[in-house]
Structure formats: structure tokens, C-alpha cells
N, C-alpha and C positions, 0 to 999 in steps of 0.2 A: 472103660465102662461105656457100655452104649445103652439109650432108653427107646421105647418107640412108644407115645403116648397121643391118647387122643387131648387133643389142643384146644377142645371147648371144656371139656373138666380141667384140664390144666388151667389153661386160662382165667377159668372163675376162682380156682385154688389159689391165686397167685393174689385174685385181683382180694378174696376174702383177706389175705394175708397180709396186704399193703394197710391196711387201716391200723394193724398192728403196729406195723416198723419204725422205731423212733424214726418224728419228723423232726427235730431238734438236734438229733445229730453231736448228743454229748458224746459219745463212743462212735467210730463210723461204721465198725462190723456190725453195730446195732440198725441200719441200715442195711443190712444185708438178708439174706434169708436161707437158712440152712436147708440142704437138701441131704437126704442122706436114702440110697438107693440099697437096695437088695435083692436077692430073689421074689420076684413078681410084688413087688410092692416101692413106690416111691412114699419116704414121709415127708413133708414140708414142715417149717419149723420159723418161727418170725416172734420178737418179744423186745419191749422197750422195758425191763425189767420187773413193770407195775400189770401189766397184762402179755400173757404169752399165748400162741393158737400154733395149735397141731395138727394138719390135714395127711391123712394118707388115702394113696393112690393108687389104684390098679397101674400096672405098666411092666412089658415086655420089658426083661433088664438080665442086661449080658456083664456078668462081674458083678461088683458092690463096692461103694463106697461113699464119702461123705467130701462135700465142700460148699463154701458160702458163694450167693450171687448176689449183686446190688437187685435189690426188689424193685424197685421203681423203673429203672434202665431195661430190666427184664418184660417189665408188665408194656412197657412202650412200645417195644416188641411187640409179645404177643397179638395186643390190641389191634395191631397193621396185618397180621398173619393174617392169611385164608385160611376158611374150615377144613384145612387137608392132615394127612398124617404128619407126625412131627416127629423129628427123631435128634435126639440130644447125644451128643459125647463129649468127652473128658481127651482133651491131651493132657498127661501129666506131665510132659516136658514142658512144655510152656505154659503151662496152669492156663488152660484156657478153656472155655464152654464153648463146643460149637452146635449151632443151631441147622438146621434142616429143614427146611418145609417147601414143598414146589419144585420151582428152579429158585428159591428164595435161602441165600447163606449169610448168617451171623458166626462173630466168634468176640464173646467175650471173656474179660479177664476175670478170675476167680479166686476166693482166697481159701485157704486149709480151716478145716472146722477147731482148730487149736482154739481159735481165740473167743469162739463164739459161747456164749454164757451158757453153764448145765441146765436143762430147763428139767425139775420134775414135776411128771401130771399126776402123783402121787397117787397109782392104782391101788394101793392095799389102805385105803382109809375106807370105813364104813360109807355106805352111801344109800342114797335116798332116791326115787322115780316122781320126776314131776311131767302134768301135760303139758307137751310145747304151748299149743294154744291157751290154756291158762297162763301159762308163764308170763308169755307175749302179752298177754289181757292185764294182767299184774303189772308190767312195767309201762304200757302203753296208757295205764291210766293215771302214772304217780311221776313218772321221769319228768313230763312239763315246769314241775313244780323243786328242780335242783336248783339248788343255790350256784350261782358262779363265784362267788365271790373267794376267792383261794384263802383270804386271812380267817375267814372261817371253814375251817379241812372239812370240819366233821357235818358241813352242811352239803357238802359237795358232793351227795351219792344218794342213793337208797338203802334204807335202814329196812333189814328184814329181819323179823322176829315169829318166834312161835310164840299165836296166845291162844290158850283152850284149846291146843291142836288145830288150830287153822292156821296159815303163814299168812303173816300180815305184813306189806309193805308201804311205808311212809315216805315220804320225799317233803322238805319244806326249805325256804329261802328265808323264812322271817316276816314275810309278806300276806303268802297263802301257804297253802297246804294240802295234799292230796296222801289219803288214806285208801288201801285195798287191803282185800280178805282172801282168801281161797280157805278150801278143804284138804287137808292131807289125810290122805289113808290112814284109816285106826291105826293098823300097826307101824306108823311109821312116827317116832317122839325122836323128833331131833336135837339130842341134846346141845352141839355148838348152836342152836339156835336159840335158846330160852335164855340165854341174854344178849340177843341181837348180836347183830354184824353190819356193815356199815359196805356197799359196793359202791367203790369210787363211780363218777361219771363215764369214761373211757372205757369200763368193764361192763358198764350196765347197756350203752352201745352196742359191744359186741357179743352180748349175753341176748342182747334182744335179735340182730344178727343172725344168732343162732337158730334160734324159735322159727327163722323165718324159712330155715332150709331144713329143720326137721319137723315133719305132721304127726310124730308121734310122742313119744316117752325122752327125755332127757334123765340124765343120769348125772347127780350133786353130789359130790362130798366136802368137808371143810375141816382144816383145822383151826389156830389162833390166830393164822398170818393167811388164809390163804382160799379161794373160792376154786373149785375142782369141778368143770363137767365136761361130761364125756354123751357127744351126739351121733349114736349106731358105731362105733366104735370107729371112725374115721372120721371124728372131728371134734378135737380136745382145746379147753381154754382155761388157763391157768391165771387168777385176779387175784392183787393183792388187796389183801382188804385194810379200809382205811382206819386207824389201829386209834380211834379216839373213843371219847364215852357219845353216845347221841344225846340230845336236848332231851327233857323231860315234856314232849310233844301234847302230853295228852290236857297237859294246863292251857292249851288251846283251844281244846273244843270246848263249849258251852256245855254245861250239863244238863241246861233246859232252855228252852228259849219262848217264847211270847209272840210272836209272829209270825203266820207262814202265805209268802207270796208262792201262786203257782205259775208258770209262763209256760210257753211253748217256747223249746229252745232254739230252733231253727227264726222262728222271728225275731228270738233276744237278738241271737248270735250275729244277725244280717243286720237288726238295727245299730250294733256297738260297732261294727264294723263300718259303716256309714257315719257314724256321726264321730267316731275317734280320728277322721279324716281332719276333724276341725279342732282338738286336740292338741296341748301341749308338749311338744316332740319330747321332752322330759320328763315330766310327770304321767303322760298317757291320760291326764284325769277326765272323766266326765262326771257330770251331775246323772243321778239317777231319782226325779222325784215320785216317787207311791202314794198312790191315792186310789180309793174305791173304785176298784175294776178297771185301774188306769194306771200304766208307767211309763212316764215321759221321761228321754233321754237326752243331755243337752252338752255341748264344750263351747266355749267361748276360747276364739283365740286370737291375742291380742293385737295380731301384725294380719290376718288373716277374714278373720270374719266369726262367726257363731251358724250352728248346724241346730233342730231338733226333731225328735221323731216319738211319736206318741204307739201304744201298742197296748191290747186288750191284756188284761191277766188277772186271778181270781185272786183274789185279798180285800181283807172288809177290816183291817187296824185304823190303826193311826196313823195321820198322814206324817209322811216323814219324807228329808232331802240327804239321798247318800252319796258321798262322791267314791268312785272307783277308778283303779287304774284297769283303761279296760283294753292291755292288754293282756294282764293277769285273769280280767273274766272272760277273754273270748276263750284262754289257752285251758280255762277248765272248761269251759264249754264244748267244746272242741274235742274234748273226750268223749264226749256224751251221746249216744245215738237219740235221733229223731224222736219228738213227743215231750210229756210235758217233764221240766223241772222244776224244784223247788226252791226257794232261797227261806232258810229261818234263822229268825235276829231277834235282837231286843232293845234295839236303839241305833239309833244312826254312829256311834262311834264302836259297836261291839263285832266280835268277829262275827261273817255271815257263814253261816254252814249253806251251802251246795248238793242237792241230794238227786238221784233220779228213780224212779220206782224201775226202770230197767235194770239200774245198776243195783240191787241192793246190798252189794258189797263195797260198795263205794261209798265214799265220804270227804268232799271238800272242803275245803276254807277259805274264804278270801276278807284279809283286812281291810276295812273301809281306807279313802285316801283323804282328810284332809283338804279341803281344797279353798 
């Protein structure tokens, strides 16, 4: 079997595909990356058994057939190649890959696709059209806000749900909280979705991944066990979805609140940035005190020194002293584009909601810190 392939699409195939390959190394074919060649088409194939990704290739291909290559040894490779053509063969006497490019020869060792796990990107489930670029805007606003914490599974992802036919997705730690909205097409009532599904951390990575190399339509299907998309028909990912009940999320929000500061986020965002320098490496906490047309922000740290920084913002309440962990409020701020945002509360110990008139599908949380 011989290929002739250009080596900057291969390349970036390889290198999308390495993010997948268990790095853990419980299995070592998992470790590896199946290739499996045909008339005019090479598929790449890579899966740690909780996310799997499927790229196919254009490529001159003499013969057909299937073998695994260590991914990582492969991409070290590539990465040293020059932009020139590249041509792959197969001894099958000696199970080996040999590489071509230049006056530049590799040959590595290869193993038989026997052992390597059945991956299905299960084409005959119903399926749904979502915008990349929403997609992307969907995760890029809620992922900050995962939990890592592994002894709670069911916090460790993005919980997506249909509500009123919008797709709403949540992310929280316990701490804060990030909510987003979109539109789904009238004709489109997802039923696996109308009681949620749970996209571990690792799939919500390479789901965003996705968004970033297609500018148009994605293609979703799901069943109990399982997240399905399909990007222009040459770039598939298979996520298992994480199989718990989600928290009852929405006992979080306030349903009315008594307060509303306005700021401009790019001052907040520079002043917490500044003054969490001075900051408890543990707790992150700063003092945030509000007062009439004023919010001064403060840490004191005890081996170090004390920092603070005062900044205009509209609010005419009650003066109040909040502490925050402010690396939780840069990382929602930090979503937010330029202009003003809001924070409403109802006490210095209640959850603060997060809001931007840019975003109006957007909805933070961040719980005050104690300090």
C-alpha cells in the first residue's frame, strides 16, 4: 500500500488527533492511531474510549488497507518535515511504516488494526444542524465555570438542555456559575435533549476544537450513552456522555434581587487583576467595598503587603463590603466583551448574578468569598 499526501493537511490531522490519544496509557494501542486507507480517501481514527475523533483525507492511494501507528512518535516526525510531498508505505513483511519526504526516510514499526477498539460515529440516529459560531459562543461562555473536582462527576462538564426550544447550556463548580441560551430552528425539538445531557470536560475541549475549523453548520446526534457530530463530512467525534442526574442549578439563581451596580468591565477586569497580585495564593480573596458611585478594591497579604484601587461605577444602594475570589470574577469577566456590566445582589453574603446587555443570553453567578 502506498499514499501520496500533502503533509500540511496531514499534519494538522494528526496533530488534531493527538489531543484525543489516551495520555494515560491504560491500554498502549490506545496510544496509537488507526489508519485505515482506500481508494482516494485516507480515515484517521484515535479514542481514549470516553472521546473518539474521525478525520478523513483526500490522498493518492495505491491498494487498501488498515494499521495502527504510535501518534505521538508519528506527529514528532511530521512536525520536523518540510512542506514537501510526502509519501507513506506499508511493508507487510516487516510491519513497518515508511515515511518519504525530500531526501528525508523514516520507518516505523506498526501494529494490525485487530486490537484496536470498534469506534461507531452512529450515522443512522436522527440528527440536528447547529451554527459553529454559536456553538463556539455557547461553550466559550460557560466552560470557565467546570468543576474539576473528579469526586463530583456530574459537575465535571456542560449540562445541555432544551428549554422553550432554545439550547441552554450550564457549567458550575459550586462556586459560580455560567448560563447560556441559543435559538434552535422551529422545526428542530430535540427530544434526547429535554432532559439534559451532561458533556464531560475532554469532549467539551474538543467539541469547541471543532467550531474552530468549521465556519459553518455542524451536524448532532445523541442517544443515552453518547454525543455524535459530524463537521462537512470529514471530521467526526464520538463523546461519551457523563451518565449522572445534574444539580437542580436553577435554586441558584435569585429570583429577584435589590441591587444593581453598573461598571465598566475592562476597568473592573484590570483593577482585580492588579490588586489580586496582593492576594491570598489560596483563597484568591479580595475585598470589594460599594458605595455611591464608588468601588474600591482591596487584599491584604499577610507575608507580602496590602494593594488598593478605587474605580467609578453607577450604584446609589447600600453601602456594602463583599469579598470575592477574584479569580472566579476575572474568569467571568473575561467572557464578556468590552462596555458596561452589571452585578445584582441582595446582600453581601447572597449569590451575585453577572449580566451584560451585550450578552443577553448570558447569565453568571459568582458566590461571595467569606473573608
Amino acid at each position: 500500500m502506498i499514499l501520496n499526501l500533502d503533509i500540511i493537511s496531514f499534519r494538522e490531522a494528526i496533530n488534531t488527533l493527538l489531543s484525543v490519544v489516551d495520555k494515560k496509557n491504560t491500554r498502549p494501542i490506545l496510544s496509537y492511531i488507526l489508519f485505515s486507507a482506500s481508494k482516494g480517501s485516507l480515515i484517521l481514527t484515535a479514542t481514549d474510549l470516553e472521546v473518539s475523533a474521525k478525520i478523513v483525507l483526500k490522498a493518492d492511494v495505491e491498494g487498501e488497507g488498515s494499521f495502527c501507528v504510535n501518534g505521538k512518535n508519528l506527529f514528532d516526525i511530521l512536525r520536523e518535515l518540510p512542506n514537501q510531498n510526502l509519501v507513506i508505505s506499508v511493508n507487510d513483511k516487516t510491519n513497518t511504516l515508511n515515511l518519504n519526504c525530500a531526501l528525508i526516510e523514516y520507518s516505523l514499526l506498526i501494529l494490525g488494526p485487530e486490537d484496536f477498539p470498534k469506534i461507531d460515529f452512529q450515522a443512522l440516529l436522527p440528527t440536528f444542524e447547529i451554527d459553529s459560531g454559536k456553538l463556539r459562543e455557547l461553550i466559550s461562555k460557560t466552560s470557565h465555570a467546570i468543576s474539576n473536582d473528579e469526586t463530583r462527576i456530574y459537575l465535571n462538564g456542560i449540562y445541555l438542555q432544551e428549554v422553550n426550544s432554545r439550547l441552554r447550556a450550564v457549567a458550575t463548580d459550586g462556586h459560580r456559575l455560567a448560563l447560556y441560551e441559543m435559538d434552535l430552528d422551529d422545526k428542530q425539538k430535540v427530544e434526547a435533549l429535554i432532559n439534559g445531557v451532561i458533556i464531560p470536560k475532554k469532549g467539551v475541549y474538543e467539541l469547541k476544537k471543532m467550531t474552530e475549523t468549521n465556519l459553518s453548520k455542524i451536524k448532532i446526534a445523541m442517544d443515552e450513552s453518547f454525543l455524535i457530530l459530524n463537521s462537512s463530512e470529514n471530521y467526526f467525534l464520538s463523546i461519551r456522555l457523563i451518565s449522572r442526574e445534574y444539580p437542580k442549578y436553577q435554586a441558584v439563581i435569585p429570583s429577584r434581587t435589590t441591587y444593581k451596580l453598573v461598571a465598566d468591565k475592562t476597568l473592573l477586569f484590570d483593577a482585580v487583576k492588579r490588586i489580586k497580585i496582593m492576594a491570598n495564593e489560596k483563597s484568591n480573596g479580595v475585598r470589594i467595598k460599594i458605595s455611591s458611585k464608588e468601588l474600591v478594591i482591596t487584599a491584604n497579604h499577610p507575608s507580602l503587603g496590602n494593594a488598593q484601587e478605587k474605580i467609578d461605577v453607577n450604584y446609589d444602594g447600600k453601602e456594602m463590603v463583599i469579598g470575592f475570589n477574584a479569580k472566579y470574577l476575572m474568569e467571568t469577566l473575561s467572557t464578556l466583551d468590552e462596555g458596561e456590566v452589571s452585578f445584582e445582589l441582595n446582600n453581601e453574603l447572597s449569590p451575585v448574578i453577572v449580566k451584560s446587555e451585550k450578552h443577553p443570553n448570558y447569565l453568571g453567578i459568582i458566590m461571595p468569598l467569606k473573608l
